[in-house]
Residue frames relative to the residue before (quaternion, step in Angstrom):
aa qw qx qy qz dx dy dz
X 1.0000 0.0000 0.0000 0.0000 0.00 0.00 0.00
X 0.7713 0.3771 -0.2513 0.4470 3.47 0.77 -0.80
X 0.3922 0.5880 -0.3976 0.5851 3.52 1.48 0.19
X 0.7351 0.4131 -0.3138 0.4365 3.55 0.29 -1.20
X 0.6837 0.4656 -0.2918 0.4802 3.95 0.68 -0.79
X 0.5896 0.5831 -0.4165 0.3727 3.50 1.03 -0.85
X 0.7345 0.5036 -0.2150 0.4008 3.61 1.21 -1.36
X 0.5686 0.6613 -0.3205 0.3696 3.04 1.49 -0.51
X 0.4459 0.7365 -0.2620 0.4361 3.21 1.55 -1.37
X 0.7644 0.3238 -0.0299 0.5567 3.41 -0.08 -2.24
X 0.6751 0.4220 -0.4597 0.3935 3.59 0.41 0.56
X 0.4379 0.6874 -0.3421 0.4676 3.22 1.39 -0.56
X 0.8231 0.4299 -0.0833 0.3615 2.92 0.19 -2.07
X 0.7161 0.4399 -0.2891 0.4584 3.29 1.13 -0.13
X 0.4461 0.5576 -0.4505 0.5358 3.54 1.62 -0.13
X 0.4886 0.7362 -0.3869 0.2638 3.62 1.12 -0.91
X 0.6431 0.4700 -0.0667 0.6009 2.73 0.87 -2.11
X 0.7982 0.3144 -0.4617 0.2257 3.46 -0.82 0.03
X 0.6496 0.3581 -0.3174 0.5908 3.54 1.49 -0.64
X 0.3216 0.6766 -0.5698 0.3377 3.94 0.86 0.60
X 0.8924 -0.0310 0.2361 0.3832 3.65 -0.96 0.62
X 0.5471 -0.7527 0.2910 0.2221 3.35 1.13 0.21
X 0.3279 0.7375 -0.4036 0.4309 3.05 1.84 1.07
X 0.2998 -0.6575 0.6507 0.2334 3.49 -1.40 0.18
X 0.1991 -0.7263 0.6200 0.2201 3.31 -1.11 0.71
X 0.2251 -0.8356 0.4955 0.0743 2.80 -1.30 1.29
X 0.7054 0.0101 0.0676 0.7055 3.44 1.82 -0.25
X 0.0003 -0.7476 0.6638 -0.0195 3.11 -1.15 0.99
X 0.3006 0.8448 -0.4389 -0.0580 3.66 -1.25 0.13
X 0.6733 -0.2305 0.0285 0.7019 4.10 -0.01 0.72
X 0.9221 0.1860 -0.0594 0.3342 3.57 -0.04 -1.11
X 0.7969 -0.0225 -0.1435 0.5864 4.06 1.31 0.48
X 0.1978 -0.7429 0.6231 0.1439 3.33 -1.23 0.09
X 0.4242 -0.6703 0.6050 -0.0683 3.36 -1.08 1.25
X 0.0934 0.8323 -0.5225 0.1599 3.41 -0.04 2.07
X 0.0838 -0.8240 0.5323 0.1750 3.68 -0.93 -0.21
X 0.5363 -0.5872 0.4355 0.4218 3.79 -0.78 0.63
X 0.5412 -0.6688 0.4115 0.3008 3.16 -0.88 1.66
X 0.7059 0.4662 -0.3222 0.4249 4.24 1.05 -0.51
X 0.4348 0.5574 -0.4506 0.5452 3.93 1.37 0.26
X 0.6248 0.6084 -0.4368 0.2207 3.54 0.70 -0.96
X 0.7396 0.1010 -0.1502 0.6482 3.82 -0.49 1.25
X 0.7556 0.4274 -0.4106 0.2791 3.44 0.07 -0.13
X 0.1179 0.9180 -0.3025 0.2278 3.53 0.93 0.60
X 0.2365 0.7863 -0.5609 -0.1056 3.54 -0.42 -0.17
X 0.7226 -0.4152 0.3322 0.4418 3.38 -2.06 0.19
X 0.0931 0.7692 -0.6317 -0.0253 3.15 -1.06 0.78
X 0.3937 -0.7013 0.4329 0.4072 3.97 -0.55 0.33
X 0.3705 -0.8413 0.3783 0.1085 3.65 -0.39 0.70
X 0.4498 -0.6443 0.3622 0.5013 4.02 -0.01 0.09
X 0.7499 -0.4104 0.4019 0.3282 3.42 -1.21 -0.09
X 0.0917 -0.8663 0.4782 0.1118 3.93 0.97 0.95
X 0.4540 0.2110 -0.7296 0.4658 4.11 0.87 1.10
X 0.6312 0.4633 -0.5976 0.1727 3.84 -0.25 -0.56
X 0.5962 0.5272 -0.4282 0.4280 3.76 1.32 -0.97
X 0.6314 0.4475 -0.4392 0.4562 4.00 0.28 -1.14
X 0.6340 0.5253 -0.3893 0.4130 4.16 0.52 -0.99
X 0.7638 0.3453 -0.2404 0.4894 3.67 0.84 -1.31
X 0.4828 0.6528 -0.3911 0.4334 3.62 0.89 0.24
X 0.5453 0.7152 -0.1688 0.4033 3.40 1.18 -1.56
X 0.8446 0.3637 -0.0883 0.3828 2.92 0.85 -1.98
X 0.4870 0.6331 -0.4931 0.3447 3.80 1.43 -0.19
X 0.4301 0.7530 -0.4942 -0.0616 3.09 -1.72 0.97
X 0.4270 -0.7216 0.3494 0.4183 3.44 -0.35 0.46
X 0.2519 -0.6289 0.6084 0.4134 3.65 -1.59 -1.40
X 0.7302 -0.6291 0.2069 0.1679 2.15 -1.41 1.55
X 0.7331 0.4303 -0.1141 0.5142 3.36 1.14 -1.24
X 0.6910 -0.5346 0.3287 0.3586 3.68 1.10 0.09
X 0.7588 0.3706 -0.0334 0.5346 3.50 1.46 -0.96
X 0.6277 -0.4962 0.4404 0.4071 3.71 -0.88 1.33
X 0.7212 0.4545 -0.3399 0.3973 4.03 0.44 -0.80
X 0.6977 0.5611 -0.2819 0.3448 3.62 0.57 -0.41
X 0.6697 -0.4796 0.1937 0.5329 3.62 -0.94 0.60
X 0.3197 -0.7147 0.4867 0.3874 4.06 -1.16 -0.37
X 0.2715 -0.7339 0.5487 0.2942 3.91 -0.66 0.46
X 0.1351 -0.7649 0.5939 0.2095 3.29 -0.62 0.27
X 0.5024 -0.7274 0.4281 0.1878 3.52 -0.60 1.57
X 0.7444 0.2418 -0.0532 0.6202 4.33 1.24 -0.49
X 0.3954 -0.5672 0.7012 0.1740 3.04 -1.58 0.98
X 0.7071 -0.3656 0.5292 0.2939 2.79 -1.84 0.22
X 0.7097 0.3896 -0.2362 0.5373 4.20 0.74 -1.54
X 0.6614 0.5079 -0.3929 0.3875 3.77 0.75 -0.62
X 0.6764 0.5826 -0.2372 0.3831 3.33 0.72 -0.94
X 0.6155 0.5985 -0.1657 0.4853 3.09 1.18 -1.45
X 0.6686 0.4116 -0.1869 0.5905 4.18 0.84 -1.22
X 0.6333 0.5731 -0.3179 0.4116 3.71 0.74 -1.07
X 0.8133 0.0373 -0.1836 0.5509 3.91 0.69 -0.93
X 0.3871 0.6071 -0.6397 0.2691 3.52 0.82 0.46
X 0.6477 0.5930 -0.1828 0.4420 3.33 1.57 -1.31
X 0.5901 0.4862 -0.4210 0.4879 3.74 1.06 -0.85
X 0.7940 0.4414 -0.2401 0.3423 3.77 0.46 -1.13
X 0.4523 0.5490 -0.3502 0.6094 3.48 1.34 0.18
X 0.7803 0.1995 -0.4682 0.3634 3.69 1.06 0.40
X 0.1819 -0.8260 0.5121 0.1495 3.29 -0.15 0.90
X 0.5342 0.5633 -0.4671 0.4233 4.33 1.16 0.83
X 0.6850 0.1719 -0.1923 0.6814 3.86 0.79 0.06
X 0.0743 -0.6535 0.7385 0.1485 3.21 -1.79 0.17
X 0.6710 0.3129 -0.4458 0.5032 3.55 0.62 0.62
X 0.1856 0.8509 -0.4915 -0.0030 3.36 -1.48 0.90
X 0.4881 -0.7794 0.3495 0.1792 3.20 -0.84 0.65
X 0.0710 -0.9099 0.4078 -0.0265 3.93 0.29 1.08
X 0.2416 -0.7129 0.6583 -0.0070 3.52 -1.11 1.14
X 0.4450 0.7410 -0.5028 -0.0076 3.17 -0.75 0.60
X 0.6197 -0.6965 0.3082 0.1896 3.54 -1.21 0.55
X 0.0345 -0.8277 0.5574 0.0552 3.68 -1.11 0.22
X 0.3157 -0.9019 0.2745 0.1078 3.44 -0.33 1.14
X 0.3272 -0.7088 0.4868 0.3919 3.86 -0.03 0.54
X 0.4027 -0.7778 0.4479 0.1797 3.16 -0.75 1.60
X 0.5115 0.5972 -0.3624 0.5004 3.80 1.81 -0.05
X 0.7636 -0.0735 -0.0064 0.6414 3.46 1.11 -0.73
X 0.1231 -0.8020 0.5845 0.0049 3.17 -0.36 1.25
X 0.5058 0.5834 -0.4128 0.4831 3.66 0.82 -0.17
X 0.8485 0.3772 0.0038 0.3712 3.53 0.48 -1.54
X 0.8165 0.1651 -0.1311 0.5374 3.33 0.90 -0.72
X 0.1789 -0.7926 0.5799 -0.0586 3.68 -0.76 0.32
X 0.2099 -0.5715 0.7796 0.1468 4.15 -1.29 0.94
X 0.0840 0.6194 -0.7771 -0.0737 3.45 -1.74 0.71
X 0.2244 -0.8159 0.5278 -0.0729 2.62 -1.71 0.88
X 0.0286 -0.8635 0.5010 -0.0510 3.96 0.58 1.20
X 0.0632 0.7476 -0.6512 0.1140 3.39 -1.36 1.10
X 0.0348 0.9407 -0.2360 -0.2411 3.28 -1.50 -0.11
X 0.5549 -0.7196 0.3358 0.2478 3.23 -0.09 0.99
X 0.1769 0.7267 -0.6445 0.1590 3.56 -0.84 0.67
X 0.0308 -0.7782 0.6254 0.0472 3.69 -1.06 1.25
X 0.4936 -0.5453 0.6775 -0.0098 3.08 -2.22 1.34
X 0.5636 -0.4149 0.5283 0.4807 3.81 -1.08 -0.07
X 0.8929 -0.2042 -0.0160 0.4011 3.20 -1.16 0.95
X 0.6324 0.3732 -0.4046 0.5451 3.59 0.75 1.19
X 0.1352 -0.6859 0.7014 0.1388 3.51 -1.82 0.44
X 0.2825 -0.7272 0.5980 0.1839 3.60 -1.06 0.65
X 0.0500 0.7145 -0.6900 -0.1044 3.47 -0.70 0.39
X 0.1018 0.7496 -0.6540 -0.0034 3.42 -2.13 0.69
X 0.2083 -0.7749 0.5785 0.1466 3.10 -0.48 1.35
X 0.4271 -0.6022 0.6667 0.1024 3.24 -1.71 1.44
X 0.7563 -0.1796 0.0380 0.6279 4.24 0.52 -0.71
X 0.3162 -0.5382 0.7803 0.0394 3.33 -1.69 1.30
X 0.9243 -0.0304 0.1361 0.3553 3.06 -1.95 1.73
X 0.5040 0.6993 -0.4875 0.1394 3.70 0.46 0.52
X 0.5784 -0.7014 0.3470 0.2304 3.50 -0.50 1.61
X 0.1983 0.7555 -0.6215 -0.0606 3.21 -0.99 1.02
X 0.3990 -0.7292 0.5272 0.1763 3.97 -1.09 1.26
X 0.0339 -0.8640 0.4811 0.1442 3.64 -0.39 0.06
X 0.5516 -0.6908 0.3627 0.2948 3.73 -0.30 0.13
X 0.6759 0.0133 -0.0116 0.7368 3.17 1.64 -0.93
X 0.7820 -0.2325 0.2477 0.5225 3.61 -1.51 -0.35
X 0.4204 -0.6995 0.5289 0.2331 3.57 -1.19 0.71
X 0.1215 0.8273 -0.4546 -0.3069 3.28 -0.92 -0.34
X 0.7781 -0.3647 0.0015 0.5114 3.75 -0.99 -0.23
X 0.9065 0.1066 -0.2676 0.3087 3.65 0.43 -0.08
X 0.1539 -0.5935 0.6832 -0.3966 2.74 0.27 2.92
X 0.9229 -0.0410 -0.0008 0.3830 3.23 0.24 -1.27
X 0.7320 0.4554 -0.3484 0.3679 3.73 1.05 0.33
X 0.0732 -0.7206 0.4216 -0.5455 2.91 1.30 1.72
X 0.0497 0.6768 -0.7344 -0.0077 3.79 -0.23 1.10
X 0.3813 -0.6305 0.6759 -0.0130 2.79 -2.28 1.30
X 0.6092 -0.7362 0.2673 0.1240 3.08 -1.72 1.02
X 0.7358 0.2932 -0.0817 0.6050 2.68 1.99 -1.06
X 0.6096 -0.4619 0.4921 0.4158 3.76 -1.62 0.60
X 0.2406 -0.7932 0.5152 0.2181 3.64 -0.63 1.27
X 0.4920 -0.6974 0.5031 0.1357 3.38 -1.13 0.67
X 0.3045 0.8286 -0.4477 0.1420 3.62 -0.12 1.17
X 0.5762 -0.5979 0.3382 0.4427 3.64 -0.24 -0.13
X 0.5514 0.5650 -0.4006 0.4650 3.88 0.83 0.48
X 0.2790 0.8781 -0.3888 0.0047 2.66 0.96 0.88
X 0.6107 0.4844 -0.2882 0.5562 3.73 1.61 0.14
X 0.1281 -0.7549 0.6430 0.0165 3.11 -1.09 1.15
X 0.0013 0.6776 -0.7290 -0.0970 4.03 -1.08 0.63
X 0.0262 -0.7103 0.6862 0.1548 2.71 -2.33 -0.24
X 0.7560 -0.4642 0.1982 0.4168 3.30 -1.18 0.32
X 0.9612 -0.1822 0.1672 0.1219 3.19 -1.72 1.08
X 0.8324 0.3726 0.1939 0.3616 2.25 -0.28 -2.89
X 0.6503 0.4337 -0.3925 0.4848 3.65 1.65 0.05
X 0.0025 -0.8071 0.5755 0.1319 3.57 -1.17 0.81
X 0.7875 0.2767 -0.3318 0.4396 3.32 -1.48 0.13
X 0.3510 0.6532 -0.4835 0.4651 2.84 0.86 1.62
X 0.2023 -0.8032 0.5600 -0.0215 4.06 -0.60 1.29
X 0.1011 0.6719 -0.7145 0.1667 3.85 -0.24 1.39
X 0.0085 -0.5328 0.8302 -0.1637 3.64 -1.36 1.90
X 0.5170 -0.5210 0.6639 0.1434 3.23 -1.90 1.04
X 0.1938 0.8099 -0.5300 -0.1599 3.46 -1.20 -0.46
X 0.5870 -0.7064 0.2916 0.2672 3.61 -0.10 1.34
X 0.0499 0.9195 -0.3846 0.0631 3.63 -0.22 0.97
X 0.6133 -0.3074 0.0807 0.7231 3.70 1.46 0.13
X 0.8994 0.0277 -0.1132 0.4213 2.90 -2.09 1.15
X 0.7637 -0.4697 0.1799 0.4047 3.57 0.61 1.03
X 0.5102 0.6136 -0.3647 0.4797 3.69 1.49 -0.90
X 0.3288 -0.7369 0.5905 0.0122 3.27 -1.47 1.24
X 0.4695 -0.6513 0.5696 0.1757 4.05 -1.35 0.59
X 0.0455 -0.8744 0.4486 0.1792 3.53 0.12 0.63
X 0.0820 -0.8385 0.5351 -0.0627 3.46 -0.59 0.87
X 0.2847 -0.8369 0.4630 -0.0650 3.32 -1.07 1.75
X 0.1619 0.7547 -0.6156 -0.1591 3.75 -0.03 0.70
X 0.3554 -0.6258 0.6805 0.1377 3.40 -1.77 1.00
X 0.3688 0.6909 -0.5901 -0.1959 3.59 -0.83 0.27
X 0.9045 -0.1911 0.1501 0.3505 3.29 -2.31 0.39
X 0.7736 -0.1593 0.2269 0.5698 3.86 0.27 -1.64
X 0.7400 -0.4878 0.3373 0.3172 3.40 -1.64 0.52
X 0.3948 0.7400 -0.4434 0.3162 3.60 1.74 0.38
X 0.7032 0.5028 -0.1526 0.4789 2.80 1.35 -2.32
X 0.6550 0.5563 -0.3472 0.3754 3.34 0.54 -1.10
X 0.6406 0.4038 -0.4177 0.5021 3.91 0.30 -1.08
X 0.7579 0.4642 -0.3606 0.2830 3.86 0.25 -0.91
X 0.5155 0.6465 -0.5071 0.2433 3.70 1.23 -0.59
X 0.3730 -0.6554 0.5833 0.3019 3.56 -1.35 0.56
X 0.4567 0.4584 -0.5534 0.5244 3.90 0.23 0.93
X 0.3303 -0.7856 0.4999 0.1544 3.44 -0.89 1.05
X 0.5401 -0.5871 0.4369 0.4156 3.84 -0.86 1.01
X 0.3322 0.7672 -0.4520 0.3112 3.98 0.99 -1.02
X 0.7930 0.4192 -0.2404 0.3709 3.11 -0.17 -1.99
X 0.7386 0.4080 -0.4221 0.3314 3.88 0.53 -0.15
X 0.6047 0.5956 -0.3833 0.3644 3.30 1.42 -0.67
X 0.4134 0.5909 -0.4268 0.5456 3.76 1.84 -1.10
X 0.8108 0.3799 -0.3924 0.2105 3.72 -0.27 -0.91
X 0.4746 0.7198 -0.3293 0.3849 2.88 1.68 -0.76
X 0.8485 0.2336 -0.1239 0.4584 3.36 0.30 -1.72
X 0.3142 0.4856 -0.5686 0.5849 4.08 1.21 0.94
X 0.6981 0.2977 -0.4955 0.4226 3.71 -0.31 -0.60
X 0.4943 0.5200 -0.5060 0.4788 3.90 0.55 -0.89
X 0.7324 0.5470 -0.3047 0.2675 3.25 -0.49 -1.10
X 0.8048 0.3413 -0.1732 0.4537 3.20 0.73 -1.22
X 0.6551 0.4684 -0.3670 0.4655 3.63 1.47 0.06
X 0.5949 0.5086 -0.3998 0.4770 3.24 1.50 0.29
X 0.6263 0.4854 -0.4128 0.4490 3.77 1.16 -0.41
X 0.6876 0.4670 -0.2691 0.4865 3.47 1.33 -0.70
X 0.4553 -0.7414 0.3644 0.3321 3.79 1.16 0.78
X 0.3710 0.7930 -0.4487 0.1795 3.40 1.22 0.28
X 0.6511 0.3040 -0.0811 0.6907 3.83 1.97 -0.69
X 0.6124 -0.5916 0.4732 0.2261 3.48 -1.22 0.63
X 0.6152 -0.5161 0.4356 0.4068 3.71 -1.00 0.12
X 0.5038 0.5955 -0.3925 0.4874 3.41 1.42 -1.20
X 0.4817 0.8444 -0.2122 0.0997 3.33 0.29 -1.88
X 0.8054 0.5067 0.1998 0.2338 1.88 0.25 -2.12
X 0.6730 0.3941 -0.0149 0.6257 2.99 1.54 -1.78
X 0.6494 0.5313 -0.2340 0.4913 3.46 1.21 -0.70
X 0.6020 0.3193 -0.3551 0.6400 4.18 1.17 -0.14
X 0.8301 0.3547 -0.3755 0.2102 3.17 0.34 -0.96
X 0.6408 0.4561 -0.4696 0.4010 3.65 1.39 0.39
X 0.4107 0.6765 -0.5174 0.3255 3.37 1.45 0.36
X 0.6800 0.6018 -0.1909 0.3728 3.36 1.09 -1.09
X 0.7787 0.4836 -0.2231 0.3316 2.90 1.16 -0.64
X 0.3829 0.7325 -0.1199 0.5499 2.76 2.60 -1.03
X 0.6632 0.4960 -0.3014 0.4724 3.70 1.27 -0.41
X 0.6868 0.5532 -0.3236 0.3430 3.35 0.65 -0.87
């Protein structure tokens, strides 16, 4: 009996998903689901994709702080096992190249009850992948046990939250991260990745625009006394010392 209701459940919840917003589900499993825009569906073509360990490696490496400020611990937004299932699964479809992902993080204090989601989306070009996250790590509290459609439920709008910067590591290049302004001052963060230092030199977005953001965020933790004068003068000729 409780076998029979369990299946009922996850059948539900997946009829959910498919007449949601006009997405197809293309995978689903404890911890994300893997959608596409119900009008991509078949209409695809061959395109040459990036290199999906550099994408699962450059995934790994996104994170924010916690507290808003370059000084505070970093979250990192992917595991190592999520990342790894997430495009092993995206590249195994080979009918859409644009898609739309939900996935979850549990509160290791209450893992039954509370939960971080996190929606982005992913869409590949010849030798590039765009990512854009719509909500980062948003907190949900439940009263009793959750279940799956609390939170895999796609959503219409770009959620608005205070994370509104995202980094990652170094060691990745010919990589393009621009902000764009989307209600009440909060910003969508969006990541192009491409293949080799061909695609990248040729893109018609200028590299510039990340170093400007770079040294605006300085700026604004020095006017808000949040960094020292030293600080200040000390990141902001690292940054510049990079280019």
């Amino acid at each position: 009996m409780k076998i029979l209701i369990c299946s009922l459940l996850i059948f539900y919840s997946c009829s959910i998903i498919k007449k949601s917003n006009n997405y197809n589900l293309f995978h689903r499993s404890e911890d994300f689901v893997i959608l596409s825009p119900e009008e991509l569906k078949n209409s695809s073509h061959s395109i040459n994709r990036i290199d999906k360990i550099k994408l699962k490696n450059f995934l790994n490496s996104i994170y924010y702080f916690k507290n808003g400020n370059v000084f505070s611990d970093k979250n990192y937004i992917f595991n190592s096992t999520i990342s790894f299932d997430l495009i092993e699964k995206i590249y195994s479809f080979e009918n859409s190249n644009s898609f739309y992902i939900i996935f979850k993080r549990e509160d290791p204090i209450a893992p039954y009850s509370r939960l971080y989601r996190t929606i982005f989306n992913l869409t590949f070009s010849n030798n590039m992948v765009q990512i854009e996250f719509r909500e980062i790590e948003k907190n949900f509290i439940f009263g009793n046990q959750y279940n799956y459609s609390d939170w895999a439920i796609p959503i219409d709008s770009i959620e608005c939250n205070s994370r509104n910067n995202l980094y990652y590591s170094d060691e990745y290049k010919n990589i393009f991260y621009t902000k764009s302004e989307v209600c009440n001052s909060n910003e969508v963060n969006k990541f192009f990745i491409y293949s080799s230092d061909k695609e990248f030199k040729n893109l018609p977005l200028r590299k510039e625009n990340k170093l400007s953001d770079r040294l605006k965020e300085l700026e604004e933790l020095r006017i808000n006394r949040l960094i020292s004068e030293k600080e200040y003068i000390e990141i902001r000729n690292k940054i510049l010392n990079n280019l």
